[in-house]
Structures are given as structure tokens and as C-alpha cells.
N, C-alpha and C positions, 0 to 999 in steps of 0.2 A: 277770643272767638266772637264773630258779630249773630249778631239774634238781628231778629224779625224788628226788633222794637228798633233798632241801630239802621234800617234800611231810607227810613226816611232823609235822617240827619244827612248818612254816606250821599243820596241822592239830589240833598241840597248842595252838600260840596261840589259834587260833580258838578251842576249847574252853572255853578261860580268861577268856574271853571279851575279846581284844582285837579292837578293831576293824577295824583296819587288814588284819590277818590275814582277818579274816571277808568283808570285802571283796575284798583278792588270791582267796584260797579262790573268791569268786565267781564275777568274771572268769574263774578257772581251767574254772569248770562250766560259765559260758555260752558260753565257745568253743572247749572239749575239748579244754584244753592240758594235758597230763602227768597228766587224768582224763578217766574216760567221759564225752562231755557230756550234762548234762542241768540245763535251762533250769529246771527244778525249784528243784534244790538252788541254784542262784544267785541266782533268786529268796527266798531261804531266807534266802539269806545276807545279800543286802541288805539285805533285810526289818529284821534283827536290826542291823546298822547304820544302818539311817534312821531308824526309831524311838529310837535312840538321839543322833540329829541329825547324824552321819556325812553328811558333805556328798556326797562322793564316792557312798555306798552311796543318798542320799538320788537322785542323779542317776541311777543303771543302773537303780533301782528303778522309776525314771520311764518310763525307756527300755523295761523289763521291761512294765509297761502298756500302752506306748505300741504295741509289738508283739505284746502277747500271748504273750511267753516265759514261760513258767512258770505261767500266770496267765490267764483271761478279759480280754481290751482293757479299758481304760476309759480314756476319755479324759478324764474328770473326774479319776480318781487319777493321770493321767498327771499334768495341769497343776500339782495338788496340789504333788504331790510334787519337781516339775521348780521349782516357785515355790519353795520350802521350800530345795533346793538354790542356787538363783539368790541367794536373798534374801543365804547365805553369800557371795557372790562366786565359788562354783564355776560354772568356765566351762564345763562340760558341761551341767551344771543350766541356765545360762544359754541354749546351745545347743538344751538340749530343751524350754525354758518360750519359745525362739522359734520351734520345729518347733509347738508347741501353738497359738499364736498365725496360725501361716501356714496349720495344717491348718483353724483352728477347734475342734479337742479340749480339752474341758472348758469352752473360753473364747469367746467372739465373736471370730471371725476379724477380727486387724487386721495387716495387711500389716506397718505402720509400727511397730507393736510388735515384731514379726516382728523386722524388721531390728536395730530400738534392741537385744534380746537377742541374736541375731545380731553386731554389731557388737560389744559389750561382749564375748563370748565370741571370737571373731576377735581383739579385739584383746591376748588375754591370751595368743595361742598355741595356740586349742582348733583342731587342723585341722576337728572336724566346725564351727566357726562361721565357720570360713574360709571352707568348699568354699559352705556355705548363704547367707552371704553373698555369695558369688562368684554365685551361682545369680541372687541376687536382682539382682545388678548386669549378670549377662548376659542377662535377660527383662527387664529393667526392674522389679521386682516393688518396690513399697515405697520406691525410688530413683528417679533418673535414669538409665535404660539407659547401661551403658561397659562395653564390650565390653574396654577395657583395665583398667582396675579390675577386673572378673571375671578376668582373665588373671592380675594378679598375686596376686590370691587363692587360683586354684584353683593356683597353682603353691608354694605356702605349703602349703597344705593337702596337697599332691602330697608334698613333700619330707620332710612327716610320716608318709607312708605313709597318708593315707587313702586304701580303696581309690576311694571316689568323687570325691576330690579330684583324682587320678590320672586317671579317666576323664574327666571335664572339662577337665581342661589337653589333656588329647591330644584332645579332641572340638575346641579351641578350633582347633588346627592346621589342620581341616577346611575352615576360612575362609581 
């Protein structure tokens, strides 16, 4: 876990231009952990890791798009850069090249791609491709509706502390 005292050091890395560093740094701005938040500099900081093919920074940076943190939406530079991610095997990239796919941003809305990214990312351990997969398997979206296949997902996703993977397993209760 990084402390307050660890913020300096991480912020010399970043400087010197490591990646990894410029990345954490990120994170840290876009959800105002041990700094002011601002979706700004995180996008800053991606930025400077994905152009440099940073898989990890390639995927928030998508994210970053895809929400308009720091930045004007686009769901073209969303899919981009979420493809660019994915193509490495990063399962967040993957996550959000199948959020592009389900929204329609940047790409022709395909369910079925949807899930294929979904599933790939799920099955690597990402709780967001769990919970989104879980989603798909409790609507039926892209799949054969299984209400228990969604259960055991969003409880995967749950155990990682997503928060909406979390919400989903207790919505399942409801039934």
C-alpha cells in the first residue's frame, strides 16, 4: 500500500520518465488517493504511458475517453485505444474494447463481440469483465440468459471489490 511518505519518491520516477510510476501517479489523480483529484493530470499521465504502448496506461486512457475524465468523450479514441490495450492481453483494455462493442462507441455495436472481450477479460481475473459479463449472462445480452452463471460472476467480481460487482451479487439476492 503506498503512504503519503512514498509520494515523493513515485513522483521522482515518474519524472525520469518510468512508466509504471507515471501510471500509479495516475490512478492516484483520478481517484484522489494521497493527491487532490484531478482527472486532469491522470489523464496526463496516461497519455505519456500509452503513447509509449503501456498497456495498463493504454487501457485508463480509454477509460478516460470513454467517460470524459480529463478530456472531451470520444468514443472513437475510446475504442482506439481500448483495441491497442486489448491487442497486448491486458484484461482491462479487453474489458473496455467490450464496453465499446456493447455501447456502440467508436465501433458498430456487436453484442457477441461484446461478450468474446468480456469473456477474455473475465477470464483473466479483471472483476470489471466479470461484473459485465455477469450483466450479459443476467439479461441474456450476447449469451443464453443463466441467471446462475451471472451469480457466479458477479460474486468473483464482488470478492475483488468492484463496486458494481458488489451491487449485482446483492441485486441477485432480490430473486
Amino acid at each position: 500500500m503506498l503512504s503519503l511518505s512514498d509520494l515523493p519518491k513515485l513522483k521522482e520516477k515518474a519524472a525520469s520518465g518510468d512508466l509504471n510510476a507515471n501510471f500509479r501517479l495516475g490512478k492516484l489523480y483520478l481517484d484522489g488517493i494521497l493527491v487532490k483529484r484531478s482527472p486532469e493530470e491522470a489523464f496526463k499521465r496516461f497519455t505519456i504511458g500509452a503513447e509509449a504502448n503501456h498497456s495498463d496506461s493504454q487501457g485508463w486512457l480509454a477509460w478516460c475517453f470513454r467517460k470524459g475524465l480529463g478530456v472531451e468523450p470520444s468514443g472513437k479514441k475510446a475504442f482506439e485505444w481500448s483495441q491497442k490495450s486489448a491487442e497486448q492481453g491486458n484484461s482491462f483494455g479487453e474489458y473496455n474494447l467490450g464496453r465499446c462493442y456493447a455501447d456502440g462507441l467508436g465501433v458498430e455495436r456487436s453484442l457477441e463481440e461484446a461478450v468474446k472481450w468480456f469473456r477474455s477479460s473475465a477470464e483473466k481475473g479483471d472483476g470489471y469483465g466479470q461484473q459485465a459479463l455477469g450483466y450479459c449472462y443476467h439479461y441474456g445480452q450476447g449469451v443464453e440468459k443463466s441467471i446462475t452463471e451471472a451469480i457466479k460472476l458477479f460474486k468473483k467480481s464482488a470478492e475483488q471489490e468492484n463496486p458494481l460487482g458488489q451491487f449485482n451479487f446483492g441485486f441477485c439476492y432480490h430473486y
